[in-house]
C-alpha positions as CSV (number, residue, x, y, z in Angstrom):
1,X,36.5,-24.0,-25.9
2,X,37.5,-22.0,-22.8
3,X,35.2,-21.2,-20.3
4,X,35.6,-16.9,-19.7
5,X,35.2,-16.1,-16.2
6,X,33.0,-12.8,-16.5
7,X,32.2,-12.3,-12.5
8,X,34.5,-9.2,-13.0
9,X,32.2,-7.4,-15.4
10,X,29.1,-8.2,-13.3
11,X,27.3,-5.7,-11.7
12,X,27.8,-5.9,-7.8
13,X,24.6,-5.4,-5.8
14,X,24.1,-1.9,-3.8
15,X,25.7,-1.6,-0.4
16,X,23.0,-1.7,2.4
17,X,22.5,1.6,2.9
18,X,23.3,3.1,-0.7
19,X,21.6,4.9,-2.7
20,X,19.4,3.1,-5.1
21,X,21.1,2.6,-8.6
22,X,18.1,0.8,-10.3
23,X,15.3,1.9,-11.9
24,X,14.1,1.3,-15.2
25,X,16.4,-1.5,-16.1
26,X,16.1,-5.1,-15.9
27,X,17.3,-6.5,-12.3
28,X,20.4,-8.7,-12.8
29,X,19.8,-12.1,-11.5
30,X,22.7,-11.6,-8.1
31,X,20.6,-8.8,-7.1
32,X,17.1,-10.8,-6.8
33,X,17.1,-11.6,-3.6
34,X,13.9,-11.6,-2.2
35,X,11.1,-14.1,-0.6
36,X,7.6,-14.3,-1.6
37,X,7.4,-14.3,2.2
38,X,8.8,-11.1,2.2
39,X,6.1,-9.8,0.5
40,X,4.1,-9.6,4.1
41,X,5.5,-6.8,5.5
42,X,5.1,-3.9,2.8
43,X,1.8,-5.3,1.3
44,X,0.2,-5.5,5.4
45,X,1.7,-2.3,6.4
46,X,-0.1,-0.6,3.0
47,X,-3.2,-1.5,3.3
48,X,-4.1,-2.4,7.6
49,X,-4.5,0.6,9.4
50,X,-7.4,2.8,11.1
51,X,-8.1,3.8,8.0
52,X,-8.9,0.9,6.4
53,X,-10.9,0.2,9.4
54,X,-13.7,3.0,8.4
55,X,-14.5,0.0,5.3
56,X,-16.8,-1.8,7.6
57,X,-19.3,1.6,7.5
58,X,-18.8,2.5,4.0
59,X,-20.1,-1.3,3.5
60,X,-22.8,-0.9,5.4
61,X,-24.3,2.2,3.8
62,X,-25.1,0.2,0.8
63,X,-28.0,-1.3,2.5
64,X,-26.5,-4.7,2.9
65,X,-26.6,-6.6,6.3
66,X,-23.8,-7.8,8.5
67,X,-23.5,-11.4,6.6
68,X,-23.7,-9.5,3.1
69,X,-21.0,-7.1,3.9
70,X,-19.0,-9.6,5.3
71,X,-19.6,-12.2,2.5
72,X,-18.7,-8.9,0.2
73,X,-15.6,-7.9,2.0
74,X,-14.2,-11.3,1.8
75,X,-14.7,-11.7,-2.4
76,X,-13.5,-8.1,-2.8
77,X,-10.4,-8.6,-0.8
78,X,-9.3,-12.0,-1.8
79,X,-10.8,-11.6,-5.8
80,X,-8.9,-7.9,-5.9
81,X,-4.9,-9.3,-4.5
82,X,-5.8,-12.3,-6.3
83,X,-5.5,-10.2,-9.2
84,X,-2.5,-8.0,-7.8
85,X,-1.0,-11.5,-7.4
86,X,-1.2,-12.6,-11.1
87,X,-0.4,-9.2,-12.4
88,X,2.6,-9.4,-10.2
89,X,4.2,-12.5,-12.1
90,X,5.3,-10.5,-14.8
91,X,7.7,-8.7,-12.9
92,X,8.9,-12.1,-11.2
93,X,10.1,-12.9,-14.5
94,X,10.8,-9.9,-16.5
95,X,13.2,-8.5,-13.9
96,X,12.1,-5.2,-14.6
97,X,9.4,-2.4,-12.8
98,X,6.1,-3.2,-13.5
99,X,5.5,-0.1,-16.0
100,X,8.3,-0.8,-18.2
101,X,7.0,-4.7,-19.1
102,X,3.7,-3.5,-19.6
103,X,4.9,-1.8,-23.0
104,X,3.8,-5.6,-24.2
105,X,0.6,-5.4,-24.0
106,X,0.1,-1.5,-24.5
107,X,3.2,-0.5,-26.6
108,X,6.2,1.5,-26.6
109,X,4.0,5.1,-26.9
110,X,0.2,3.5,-26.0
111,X,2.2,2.5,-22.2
112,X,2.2,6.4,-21.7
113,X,-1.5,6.4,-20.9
114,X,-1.2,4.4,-17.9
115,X,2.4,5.7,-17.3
116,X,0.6,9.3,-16.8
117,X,-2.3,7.6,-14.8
118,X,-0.1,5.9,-12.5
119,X,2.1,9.3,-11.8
120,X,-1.6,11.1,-11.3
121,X,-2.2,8.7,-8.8
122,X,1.7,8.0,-6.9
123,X,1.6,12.0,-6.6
124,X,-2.1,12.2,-5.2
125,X,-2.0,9.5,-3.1
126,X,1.5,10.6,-1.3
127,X,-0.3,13.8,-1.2
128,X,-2.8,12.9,0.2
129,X,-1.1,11.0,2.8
130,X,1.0,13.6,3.3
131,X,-1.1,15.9,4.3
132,X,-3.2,13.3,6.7
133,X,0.2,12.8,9.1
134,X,1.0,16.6,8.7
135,X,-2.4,16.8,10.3
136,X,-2.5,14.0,12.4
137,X,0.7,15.1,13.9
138,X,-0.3,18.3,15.0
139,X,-3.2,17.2,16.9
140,X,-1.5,14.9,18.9
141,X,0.4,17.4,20.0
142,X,-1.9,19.3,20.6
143,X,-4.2,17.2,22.8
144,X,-1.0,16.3,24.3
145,X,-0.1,20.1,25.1
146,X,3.1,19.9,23.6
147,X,2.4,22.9,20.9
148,X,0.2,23.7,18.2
149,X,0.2,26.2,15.8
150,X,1.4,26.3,11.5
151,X,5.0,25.8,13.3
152,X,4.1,22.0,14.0
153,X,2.3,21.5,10.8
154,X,5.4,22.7,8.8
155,X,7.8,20.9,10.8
156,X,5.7,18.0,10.7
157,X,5.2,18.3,7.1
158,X,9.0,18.7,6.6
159,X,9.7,15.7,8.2
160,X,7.3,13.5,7.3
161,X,8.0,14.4,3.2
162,X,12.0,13.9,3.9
163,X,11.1,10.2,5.5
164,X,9.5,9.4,2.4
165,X,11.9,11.3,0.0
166,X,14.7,10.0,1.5
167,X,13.3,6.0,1.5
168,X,12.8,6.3,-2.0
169,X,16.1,7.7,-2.7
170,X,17.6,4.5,-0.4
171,X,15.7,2.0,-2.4
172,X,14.5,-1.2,-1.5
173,X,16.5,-2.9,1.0
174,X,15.6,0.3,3.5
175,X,12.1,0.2,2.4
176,X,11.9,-3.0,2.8
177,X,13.3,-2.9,6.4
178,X,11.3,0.2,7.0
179,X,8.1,-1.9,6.0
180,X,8.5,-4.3,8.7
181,X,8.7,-2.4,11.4
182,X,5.6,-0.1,10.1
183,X,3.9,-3.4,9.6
184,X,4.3,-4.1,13.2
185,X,3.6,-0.1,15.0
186,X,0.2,-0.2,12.2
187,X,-0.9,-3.6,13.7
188,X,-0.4,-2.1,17.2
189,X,-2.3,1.1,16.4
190,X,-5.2,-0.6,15.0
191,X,-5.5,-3.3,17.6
192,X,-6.0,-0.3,20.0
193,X,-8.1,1.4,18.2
194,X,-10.4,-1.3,17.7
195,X,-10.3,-2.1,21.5
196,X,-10.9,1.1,22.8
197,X,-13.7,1.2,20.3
198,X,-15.1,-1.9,20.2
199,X,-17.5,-1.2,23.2
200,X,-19.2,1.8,21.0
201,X,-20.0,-0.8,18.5
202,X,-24.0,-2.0,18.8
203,X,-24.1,-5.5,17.9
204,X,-28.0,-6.0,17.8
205,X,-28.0,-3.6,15.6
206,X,-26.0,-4.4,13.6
207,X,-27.3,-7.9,13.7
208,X,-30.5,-6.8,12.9
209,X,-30.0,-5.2,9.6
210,X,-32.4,-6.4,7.2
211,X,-30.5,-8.4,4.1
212,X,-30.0,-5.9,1.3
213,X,-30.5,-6.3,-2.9
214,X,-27.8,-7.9,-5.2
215,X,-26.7,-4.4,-6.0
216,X,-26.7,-3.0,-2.9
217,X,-23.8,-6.5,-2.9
218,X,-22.9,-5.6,-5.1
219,X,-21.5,-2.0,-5.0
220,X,-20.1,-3.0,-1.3
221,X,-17.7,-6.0,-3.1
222,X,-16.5,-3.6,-5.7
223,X,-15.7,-0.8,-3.2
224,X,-13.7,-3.2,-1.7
225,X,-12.1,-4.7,-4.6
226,X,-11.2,-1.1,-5.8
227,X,-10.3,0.1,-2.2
228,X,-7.5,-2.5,-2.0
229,X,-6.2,-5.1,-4.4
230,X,-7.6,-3.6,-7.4
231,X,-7.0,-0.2,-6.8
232,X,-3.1,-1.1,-6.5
């Protein structure tokens, strides 16, 4: 038998730059191209930022003390992408988005419950987020006495909803080079934050805290673990 040379019929992978063909199909093997390195950049500029920062208080207000909360933080964090890690395998070697393989386990119709449940929350979240950098936006400019005003807010929101339209419509090689670079401005922001804060912070206080119940643990680890790994 004659070996057919079929590299005509394959599908060549997207221009840099192009808009994204793929979506619900299975990823041909010449497009896979990726690093589990590469996995840094969008997964540490999702979840570090000032944001994420606030945590530490909402920890806190469960009664625990310092060593609890950080004893929590640590198990919620690491049990919560430990979890986003193995649930992440199936895409490694299904080649395909993460909500069309889980028909396996849930079926061709029963997958439409979290179908719906992941759209409810992909819609509220950039909603949310959204509406946070319209905001944030205009009040830099407005401590900076640039201008202020609905007119920034609706520019602002304009822009900031075309930026994210726009990477999705790209695809992943822009998002993924997008990712970097808001992995590195989101480290920068929140190391200033934290040092122009950090001298507000009362360590004997804080130090002080009487050692809280195995709920009060409790609830702070699962806040956490829903807050990052498990909530993605």
């Amino acid at each position: 038998m004659t070996a057919i040379d079929d590299s005509s019929t394959r599908k060549a992978p997207p221009a840099p730059g192009a808009i994204e063909a793929n979506g619900i199909n299975v990823i041909d093997e010449s497009e896979r191209k990726g690093r589990p390195a590469g996995l840094f950049w969008p997964w540490c500029a999702s979840n570090i930022s000032v944001f994420a920062v606030s945590y530490g208080a909402f920890m806190l207000s469960y009664g625990v003390s310092f060593g609890q909360a950080i004893l929590a933080g640590l198990v919620g964090i690491v049990g919560g992408f430990l979890l986003v890690g193995l649930v992440s395998i199936a895409g490694k070697r299904g080649s395909a988005p993460t909500l069309i393989l889980s028909r396996a386990p849930f079926g061709r119709y029963g997958n439409s419950v979290p179908g719906v449940v992941s759209y409810c929350l992909l819609v509220g979240w950039e909603t949310v987020l959204v509406a946070l950098s319209t905001k944030a936006v205009a009040t830099v400019f407005e401590q900076l006495g640039w201008s202020s005003g609905d007119g920034v807010k609706i520019v602002a929101f304009i822009v900031v909803a075309a930026a994210i339209v726009g990477a999705g419509v790209l695809g992943f090689d822009t998002i993924m080079r997008l990712q970097r670079w808001l992995t590195i401005a989101m480290v920068i922001v929140t190391a200033v934050y934290i040092a122009l804060t950090v001298d507000e912070i009362q360590w004997s206080k804080a130090m002080d805290l009487s050692s809280g119940t195995t709920a009060g643990v409790l609830g702070a680890g699962i806040l956490v673990l829903t807050g990052f790994g498990l909530g993605w």
